[in-house]
C-alpha positions as CSV (number, residue, x, y, z in Angstrom):
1,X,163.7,19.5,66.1
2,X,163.9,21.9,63.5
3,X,161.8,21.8,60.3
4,X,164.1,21.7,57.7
5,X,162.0,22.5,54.6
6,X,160.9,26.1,56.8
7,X,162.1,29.0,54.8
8,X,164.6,30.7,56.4
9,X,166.2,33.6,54.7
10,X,169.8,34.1,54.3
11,X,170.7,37.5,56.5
12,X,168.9,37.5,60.4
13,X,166.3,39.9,59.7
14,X,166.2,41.0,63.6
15,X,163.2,42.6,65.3
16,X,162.0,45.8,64.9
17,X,160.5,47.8,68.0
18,X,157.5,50.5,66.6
19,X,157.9,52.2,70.1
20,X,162.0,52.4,70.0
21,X,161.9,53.5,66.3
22,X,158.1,55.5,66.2
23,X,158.4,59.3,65.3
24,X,154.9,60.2,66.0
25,X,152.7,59.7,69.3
26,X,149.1,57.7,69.3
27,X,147.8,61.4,69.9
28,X,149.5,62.7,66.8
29,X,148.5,60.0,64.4
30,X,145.2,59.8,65.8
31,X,144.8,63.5,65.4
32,X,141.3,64.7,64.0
33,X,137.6,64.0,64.0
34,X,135.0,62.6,61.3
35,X,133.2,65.5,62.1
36,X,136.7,68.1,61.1
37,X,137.1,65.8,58.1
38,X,133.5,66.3,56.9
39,X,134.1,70.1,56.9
40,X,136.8,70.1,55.9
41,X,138.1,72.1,52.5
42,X,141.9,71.9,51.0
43,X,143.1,75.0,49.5
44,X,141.8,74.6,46.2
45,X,138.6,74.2,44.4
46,X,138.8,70.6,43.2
47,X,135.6,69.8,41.6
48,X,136.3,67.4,39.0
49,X,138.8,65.6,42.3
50,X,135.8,65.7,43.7
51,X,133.7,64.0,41.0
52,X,135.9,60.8,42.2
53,X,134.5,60.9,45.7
54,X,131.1,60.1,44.0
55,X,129.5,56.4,44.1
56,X,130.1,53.5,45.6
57,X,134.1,52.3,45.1
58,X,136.8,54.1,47.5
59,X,138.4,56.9,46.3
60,X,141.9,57.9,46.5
61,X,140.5,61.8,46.6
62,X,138.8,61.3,50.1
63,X,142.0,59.1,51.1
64,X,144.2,62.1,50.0
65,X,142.2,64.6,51.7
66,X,142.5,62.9,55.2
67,X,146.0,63.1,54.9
68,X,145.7,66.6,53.9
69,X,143.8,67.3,57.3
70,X,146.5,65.2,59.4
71,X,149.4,66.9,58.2
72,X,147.9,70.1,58.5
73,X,146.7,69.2,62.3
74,X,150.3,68.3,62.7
75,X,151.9,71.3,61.7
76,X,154.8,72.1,59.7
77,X,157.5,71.8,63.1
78,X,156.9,68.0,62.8
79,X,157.4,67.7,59.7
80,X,160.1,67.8,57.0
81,X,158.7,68.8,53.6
82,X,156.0,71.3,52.8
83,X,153.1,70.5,55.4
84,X,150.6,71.5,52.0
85,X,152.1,68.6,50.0
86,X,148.8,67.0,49.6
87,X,146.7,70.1,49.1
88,X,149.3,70.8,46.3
89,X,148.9,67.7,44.6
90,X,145.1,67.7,44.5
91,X,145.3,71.2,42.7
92,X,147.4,70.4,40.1
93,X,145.6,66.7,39.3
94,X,142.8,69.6,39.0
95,X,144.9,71.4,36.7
96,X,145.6,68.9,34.4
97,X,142.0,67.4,34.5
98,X,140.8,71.8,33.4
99,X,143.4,71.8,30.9
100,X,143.6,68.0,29.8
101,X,147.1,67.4,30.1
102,X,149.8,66.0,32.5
103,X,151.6,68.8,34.6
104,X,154.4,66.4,35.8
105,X,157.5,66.3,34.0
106,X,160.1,63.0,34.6
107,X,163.2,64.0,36.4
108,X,165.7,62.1,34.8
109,X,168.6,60.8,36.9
110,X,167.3,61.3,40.6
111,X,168.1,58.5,42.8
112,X,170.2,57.6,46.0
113,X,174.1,57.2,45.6
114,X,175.5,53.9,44.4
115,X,172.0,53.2,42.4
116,X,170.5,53.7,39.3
117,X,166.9,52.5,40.3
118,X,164.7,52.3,42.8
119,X,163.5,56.1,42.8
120,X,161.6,57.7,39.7
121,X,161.9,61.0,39.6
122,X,159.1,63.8,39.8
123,X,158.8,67.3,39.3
124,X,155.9,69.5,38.5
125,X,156.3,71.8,35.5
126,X,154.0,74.6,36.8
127,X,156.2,75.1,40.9
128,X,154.9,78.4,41.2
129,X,151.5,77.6,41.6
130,X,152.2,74.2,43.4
131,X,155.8,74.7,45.5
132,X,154.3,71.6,47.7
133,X,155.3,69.4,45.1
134,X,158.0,71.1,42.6
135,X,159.6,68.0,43.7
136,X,157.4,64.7,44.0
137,X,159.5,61.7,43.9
138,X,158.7,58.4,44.5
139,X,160.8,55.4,46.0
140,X,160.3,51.9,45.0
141,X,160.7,49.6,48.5
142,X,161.0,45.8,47.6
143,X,158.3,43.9,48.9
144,X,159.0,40.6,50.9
145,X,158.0,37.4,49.4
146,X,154.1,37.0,49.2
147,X,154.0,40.2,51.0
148,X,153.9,39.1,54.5
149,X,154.7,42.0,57.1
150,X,154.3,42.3,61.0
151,X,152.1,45.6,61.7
152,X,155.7,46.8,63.6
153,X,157.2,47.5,60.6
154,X,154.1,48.9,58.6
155,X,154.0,51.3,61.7
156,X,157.3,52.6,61.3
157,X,157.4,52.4,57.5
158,X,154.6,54.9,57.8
159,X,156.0,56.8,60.3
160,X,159.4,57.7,57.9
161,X,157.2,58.2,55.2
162,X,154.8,60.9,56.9
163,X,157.7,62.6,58.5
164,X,160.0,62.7,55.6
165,X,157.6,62.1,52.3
166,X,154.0,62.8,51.6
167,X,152.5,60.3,53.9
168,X,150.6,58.8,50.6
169,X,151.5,55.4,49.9
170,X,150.6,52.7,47.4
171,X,150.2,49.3,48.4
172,X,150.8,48.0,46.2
173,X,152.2,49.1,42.5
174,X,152.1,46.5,39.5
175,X,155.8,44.7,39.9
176,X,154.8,44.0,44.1
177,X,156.7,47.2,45.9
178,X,155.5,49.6,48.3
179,X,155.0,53.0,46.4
180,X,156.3,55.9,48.2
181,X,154.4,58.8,46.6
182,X,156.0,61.9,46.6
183,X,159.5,63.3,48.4
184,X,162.0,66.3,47.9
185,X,165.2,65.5,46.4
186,X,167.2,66.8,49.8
187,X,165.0,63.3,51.5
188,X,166.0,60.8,49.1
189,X,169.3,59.7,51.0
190,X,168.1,59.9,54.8
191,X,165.0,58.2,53.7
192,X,167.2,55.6,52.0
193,X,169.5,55.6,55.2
194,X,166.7,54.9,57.6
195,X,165.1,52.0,55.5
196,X,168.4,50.2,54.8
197,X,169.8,51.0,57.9
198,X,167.0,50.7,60.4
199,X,164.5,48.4,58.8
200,X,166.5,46.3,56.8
201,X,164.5,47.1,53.7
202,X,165.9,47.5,50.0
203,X,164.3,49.6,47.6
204,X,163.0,47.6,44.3
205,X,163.9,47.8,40.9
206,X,163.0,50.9,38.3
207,X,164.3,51.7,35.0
208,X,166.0,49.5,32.4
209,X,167.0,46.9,35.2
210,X,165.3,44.1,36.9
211,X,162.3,44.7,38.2
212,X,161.6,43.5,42.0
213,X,160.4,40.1,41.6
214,X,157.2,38.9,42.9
215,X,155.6,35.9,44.3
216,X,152.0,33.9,45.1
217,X,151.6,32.5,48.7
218,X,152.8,29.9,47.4
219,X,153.1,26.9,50.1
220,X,153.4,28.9,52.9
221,X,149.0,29.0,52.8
222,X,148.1,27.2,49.8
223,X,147.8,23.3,49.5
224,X,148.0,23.7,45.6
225,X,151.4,25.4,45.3
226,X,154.2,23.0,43.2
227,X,157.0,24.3,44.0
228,X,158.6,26.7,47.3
229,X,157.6,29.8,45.4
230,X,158.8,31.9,48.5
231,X,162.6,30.9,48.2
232,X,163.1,30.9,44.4
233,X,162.2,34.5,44.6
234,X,164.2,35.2,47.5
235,X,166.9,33.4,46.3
236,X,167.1,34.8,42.1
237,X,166.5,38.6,44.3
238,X,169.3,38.2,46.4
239,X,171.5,36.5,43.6
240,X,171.0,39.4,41.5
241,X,171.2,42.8,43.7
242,X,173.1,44.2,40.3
243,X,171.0,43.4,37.9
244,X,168.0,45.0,40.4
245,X,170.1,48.0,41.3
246,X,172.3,49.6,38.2
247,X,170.4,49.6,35.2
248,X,172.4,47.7,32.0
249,X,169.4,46.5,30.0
250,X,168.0,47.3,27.2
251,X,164.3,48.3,29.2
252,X,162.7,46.4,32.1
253,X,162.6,42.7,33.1
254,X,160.4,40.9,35.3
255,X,160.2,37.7,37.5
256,X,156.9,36.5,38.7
257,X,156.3,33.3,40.4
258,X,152.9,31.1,40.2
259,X,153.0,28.2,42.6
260,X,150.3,26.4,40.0
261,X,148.5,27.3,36.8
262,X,145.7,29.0,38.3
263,X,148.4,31.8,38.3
264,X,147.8,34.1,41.3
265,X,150.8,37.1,40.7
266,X,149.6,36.8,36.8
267,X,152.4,35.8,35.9
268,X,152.0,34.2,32.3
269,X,150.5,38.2,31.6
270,X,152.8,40.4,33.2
271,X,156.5,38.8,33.1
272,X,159.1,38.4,31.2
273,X,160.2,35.4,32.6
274,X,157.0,33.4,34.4
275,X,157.9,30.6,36.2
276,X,154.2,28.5,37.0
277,X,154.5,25.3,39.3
278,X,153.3,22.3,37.6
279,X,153.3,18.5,37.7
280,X,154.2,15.8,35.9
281,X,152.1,12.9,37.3
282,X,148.8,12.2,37.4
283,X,146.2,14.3,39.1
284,X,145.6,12.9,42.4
285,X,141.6,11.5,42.8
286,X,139.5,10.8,46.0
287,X,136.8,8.8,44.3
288,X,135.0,8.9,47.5
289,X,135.2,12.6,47.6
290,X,133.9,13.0,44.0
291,X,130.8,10.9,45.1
292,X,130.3,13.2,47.9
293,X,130.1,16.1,45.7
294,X,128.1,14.3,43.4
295,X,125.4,13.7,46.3
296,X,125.6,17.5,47.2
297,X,127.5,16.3,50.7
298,X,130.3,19.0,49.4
299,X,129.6,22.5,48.3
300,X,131.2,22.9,44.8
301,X,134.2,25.6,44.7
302,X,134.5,25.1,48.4
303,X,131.4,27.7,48.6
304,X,132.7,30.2,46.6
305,X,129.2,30.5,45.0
306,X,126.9,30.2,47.7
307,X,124.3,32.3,48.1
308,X,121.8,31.8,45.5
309,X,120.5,28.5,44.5
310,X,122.3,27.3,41.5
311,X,120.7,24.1,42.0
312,X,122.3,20.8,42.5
313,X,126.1,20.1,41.1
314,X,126.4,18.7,38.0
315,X,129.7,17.0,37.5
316,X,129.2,16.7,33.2
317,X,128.2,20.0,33.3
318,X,130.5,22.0,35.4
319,X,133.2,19.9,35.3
320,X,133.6,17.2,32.6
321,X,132.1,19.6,29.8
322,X,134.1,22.5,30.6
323,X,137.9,20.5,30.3
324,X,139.2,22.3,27.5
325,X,140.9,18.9,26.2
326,X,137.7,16.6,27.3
327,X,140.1,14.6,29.2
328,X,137.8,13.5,31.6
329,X,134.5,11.4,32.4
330,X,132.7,9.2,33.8
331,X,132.8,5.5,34.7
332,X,130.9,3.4,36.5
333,X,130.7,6.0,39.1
334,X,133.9,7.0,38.8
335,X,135.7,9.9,38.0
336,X,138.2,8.8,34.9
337,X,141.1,11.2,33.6
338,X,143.3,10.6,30.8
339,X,146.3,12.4,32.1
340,X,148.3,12.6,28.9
341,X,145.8,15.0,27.6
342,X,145.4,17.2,30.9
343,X,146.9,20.4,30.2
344,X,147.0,21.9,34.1
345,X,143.8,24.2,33.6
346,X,143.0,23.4,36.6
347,X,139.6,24.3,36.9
348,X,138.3,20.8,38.2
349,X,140.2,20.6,41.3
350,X,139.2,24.6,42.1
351,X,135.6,23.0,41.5
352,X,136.4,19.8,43.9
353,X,138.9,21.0,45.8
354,X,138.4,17.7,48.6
355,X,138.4,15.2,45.6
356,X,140.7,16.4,43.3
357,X,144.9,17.2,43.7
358,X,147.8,18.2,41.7
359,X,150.1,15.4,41.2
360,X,153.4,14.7,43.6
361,X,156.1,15.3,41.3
362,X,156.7,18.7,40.9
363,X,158.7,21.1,39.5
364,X,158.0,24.5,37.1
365,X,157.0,25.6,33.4
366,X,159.3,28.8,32.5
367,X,157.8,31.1,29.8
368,X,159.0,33.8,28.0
369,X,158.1,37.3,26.6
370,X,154.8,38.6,28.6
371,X,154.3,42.2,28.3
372,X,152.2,45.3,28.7
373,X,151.1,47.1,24.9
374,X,153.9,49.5,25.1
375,X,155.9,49.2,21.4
376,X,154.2,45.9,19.4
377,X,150.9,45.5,21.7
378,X,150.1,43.4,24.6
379,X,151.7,39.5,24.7
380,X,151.8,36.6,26.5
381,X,153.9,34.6,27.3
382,X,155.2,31.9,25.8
383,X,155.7,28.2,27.0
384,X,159.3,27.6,25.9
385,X,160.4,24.7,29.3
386,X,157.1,22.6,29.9
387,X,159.0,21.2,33.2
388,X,161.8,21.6,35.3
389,X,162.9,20.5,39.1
390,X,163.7,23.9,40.8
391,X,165.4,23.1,44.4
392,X,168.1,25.2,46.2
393,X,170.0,26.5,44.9
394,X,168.9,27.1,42.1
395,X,171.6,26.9,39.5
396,X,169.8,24.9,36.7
397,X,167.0,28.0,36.6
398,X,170.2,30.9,37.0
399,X,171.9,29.1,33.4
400,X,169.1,29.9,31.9
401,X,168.8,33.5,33.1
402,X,172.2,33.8,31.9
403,X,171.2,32.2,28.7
404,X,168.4,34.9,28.1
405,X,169.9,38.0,29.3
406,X,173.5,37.7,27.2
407,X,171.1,37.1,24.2
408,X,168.8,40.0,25.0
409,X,171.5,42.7,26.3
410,X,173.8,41.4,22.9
411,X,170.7,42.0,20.5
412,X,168.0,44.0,21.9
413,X,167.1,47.3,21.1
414,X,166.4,50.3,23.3
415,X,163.3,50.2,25.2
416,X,162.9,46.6,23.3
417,X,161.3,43.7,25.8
418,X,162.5,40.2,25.5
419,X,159.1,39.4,24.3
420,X,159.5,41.7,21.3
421,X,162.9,40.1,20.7
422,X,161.5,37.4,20.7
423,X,159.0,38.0,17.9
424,X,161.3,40.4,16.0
425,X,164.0,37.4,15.1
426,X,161.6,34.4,16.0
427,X,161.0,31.5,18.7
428,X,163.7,29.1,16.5
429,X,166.6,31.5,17.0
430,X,165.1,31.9,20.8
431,X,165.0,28.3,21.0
432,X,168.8,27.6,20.1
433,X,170.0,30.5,22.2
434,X,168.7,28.4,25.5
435,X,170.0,25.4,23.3
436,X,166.3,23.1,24.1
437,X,164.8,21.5,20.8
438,X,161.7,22.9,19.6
439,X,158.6,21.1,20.3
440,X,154.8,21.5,18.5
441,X,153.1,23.2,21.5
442,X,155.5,26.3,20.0
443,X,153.9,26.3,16.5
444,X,151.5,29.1,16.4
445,X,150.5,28.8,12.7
446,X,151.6,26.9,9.9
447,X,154.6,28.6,7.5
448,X,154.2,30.7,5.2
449,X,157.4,31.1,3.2
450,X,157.7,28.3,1.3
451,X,161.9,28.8,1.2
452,X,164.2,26.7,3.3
453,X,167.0,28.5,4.5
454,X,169.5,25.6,5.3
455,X,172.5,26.0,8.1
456,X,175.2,24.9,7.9
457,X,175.5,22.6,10.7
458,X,172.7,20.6,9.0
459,X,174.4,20.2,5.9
460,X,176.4,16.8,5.2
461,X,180.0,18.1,4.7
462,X,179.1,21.8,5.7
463,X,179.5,24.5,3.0
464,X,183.2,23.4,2.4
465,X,182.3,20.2,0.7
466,X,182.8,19.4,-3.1
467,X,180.5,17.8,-5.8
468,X,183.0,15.5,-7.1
469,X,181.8,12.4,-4.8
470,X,178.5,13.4,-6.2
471,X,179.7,13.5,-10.1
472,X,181.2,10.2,-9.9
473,X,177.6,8.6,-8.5
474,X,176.2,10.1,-11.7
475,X,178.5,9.8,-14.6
476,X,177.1,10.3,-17.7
């Protein structure tokens, strides 16, 4: 029998076959030594690159120059654009690092036909020195949800990319996508062809559109996850393919989607509609779990922190003492929590992960207005719905969508986020644009005008009404 509650998504995704599609042979992508690579040298002298290599983190530099060594073991006949791409690019990063500057310049409308987004467009402003990459565009490709892949299409992803891009990739950039780094103009389409085509793969969002939205595990690994974060971001991508695709906003939007507080995709940071699963019971207790962890039967954090001796687990003190409500406590021998106070940290059921559960009945909190510091500074966002049921398909969480975006396409400014809508006319006006009452949780500090500016809605009789019934209480 079928499991229903599997995710399934809407379109048969079909196999894909490395050795039908591959363009490159085992010999060819396995095509140099650690000893060539050692001696190696790119074309330019790249000391402060170089400088990168140093210490103990990976570096891109020594990543770049492998791929500099492959395609030149390849050779230009197997390749489409300028086999020195990568040499290219080191030398002008070195440029710009000598003369402290940028020497890329954005292209401006470059993209593939029938979109507006999806490919930011690159060109160096010094081509003469650099022809490799007079043109270094790079394609957005919309990740799957919680980034799962089968190494078949990785394999042939990189395959197109070597033979028609740069070979560098980025896995992956801020919003979720795979970053393709670095193409001609003349290999936007086929590249866009093959992907579409072939792989079945979109590109993401770019520009003032909806970014590609992005997702935690969510319950396809994780026992903590509230809420099928898999399918909501599925199903609000495929719902809105426009909105992703032709660029009608005033600047970027983002979906991210936490399967529980501890907030995994960072969404509550980073988006400008977070959507974090939550519960609306009580936390879920295994006193006899508790005890073993108590008795040191459990490691704490599920042994996170093994490894040095932290001494025995103290439930007051790394528990009890550290709710940032002091919700909780101790009772003869029992763990006690006064759920009404619990505000979802959830730091004591990542410290007792065998004793301690979120509650059975589930939904999400939606918040508004995260952002990076581009115009007004960094923000988070902001609860605005403590709770809502989110099941297929999804219509009570696309209203408000709707809500937000006629409001934020009607008033926002150019290159303005929702978030710094938001705080330019204020949470009240936000508040009766998704037509939800305000709540105290949404009072950041007490006001400071001391006018009230009535409407007229809240005035008996409305502005229309006359004094005369008020007279006649008070005749003289």
């Amino acid at each position: 029998m079928a499991d229903e509650t599997k995710f399934v998504p809407e379109v048969d995704q079909g196999p894909i076959k490395y050795d039908e599609m591959r363009i490159f042979s085992d010999e060819d992508l396995n095509n140099y030594t650690e000893e060539e690579l050692k001696n190696y040298k790119v074309k330019y002298d790249i000391p402060f690159c170089e400088e990168m290599e140093k210490g103990p983190w990976p570096s891109y530099v020594a990543d770049a120059k492998r791929e500099a060594l492959h395609r030149h073991k390849l050779g230009q006949d197997k390749l489409l654009i300028n086999v020195d791409v990568v040499d290219d690019l080191l030398g002008q990063a070195e440029l710009s690092f000598v003369n402290g500057e940028t020497h890329w310049k954005h292209g401006g409308i470059v993209g593939v036909f029938g979109y507006g987004g999806g490919v930011i467009g690159r060109y160096s402003d010094v081509p003469e020195k650099f022809p490799g990459i007079a043109h270094f565009h790079t394609m957005r490709v919309n990740q799957p949800m919680s980034k799962f892949y089968k190494t078949e299409y990785l394999r042939t992803l990189c395959d197109l990319w070597e033979y028609r891009g740069s070979g560098l990739m980025n896995m992956h950039g801020s919003t979720g996508d795979i970053i393709l780094l670095g193409t001609f103009t003349e290999q936007l389409e086929p590249t866009f062809f093959e992907m579409t085509q072939k792989l079945n793969q979109d590109l993401g969002g770019s520009g003032s559109n909806l970014r590609s939205p992005s997702c935690c595990i969510g319950k396809a690994r994780c026992e903590w996850s509230c809420y099928d974060t898999q399918d909501l971001c599925y199903q609000l991508t495929m719902h809105y393919q426009d909105e992703l695709h032709r660029p009608a906003f005033p600047y970027k939007f983002k979906f991210k989607f936490d399967g529980c507080p501890n907030c995994c995709v960072a969404s509550i940071a980073r988006a400008d509609m977070s959507f974090i699963g939550i519960w609306k019971d009580d936390i879920r207790i295994n006193q006899e779990a508790v005890k073993a962890y108590i008795n040191g039967e459990v490691e704490p954090n599920a042994g996170a922190h093994k490894g040095k001796d932290w001494g025995k687990f103290d439930i007051q003190k790394e528990v009890i003492g550290l709710c940032p409500t002091q919700c909780m406590w101790m009772e003869a021998g029992k763990l006690m929590i006064d759920n009404k106070e619990c505000n979802r940290c959830m730091h004591c059921i990542n410290v007792m992960p065998k004793a301690l559960k979120p509650g059975k009945d589930t939904g999400v909190a939606i918040l508004f207005g995260a952002k990076a510091p581009i115009l007004e500074g960094a923000q988070m966002s902001t609860l605005t719905i403590p709770f809502m049921k989110v099941e297929s398909p999804y219509d009570n969480v696309k209203d408000v969508v709707d809500k937000v975006w006629d409001w934020w396409m009607e008033e926002g400014k150019n290159r303005e986020r929702l978030g710094e809508l938001i705080q330019r006319q204020g949470v009240p006006k936000f508040l009766e644009v998704l037509e939800i009452p305000p709540m105290p949780q949404m009072v950041k500090e007490p006001r400071s005008n001391p006018y009230i500016f009535w409407k007229e809605d809240d005035v008996p009789g409305g502005w229309k009404r006359t004094i005369d019934e008020y007279r006649q209480r008070h005749k003289r």
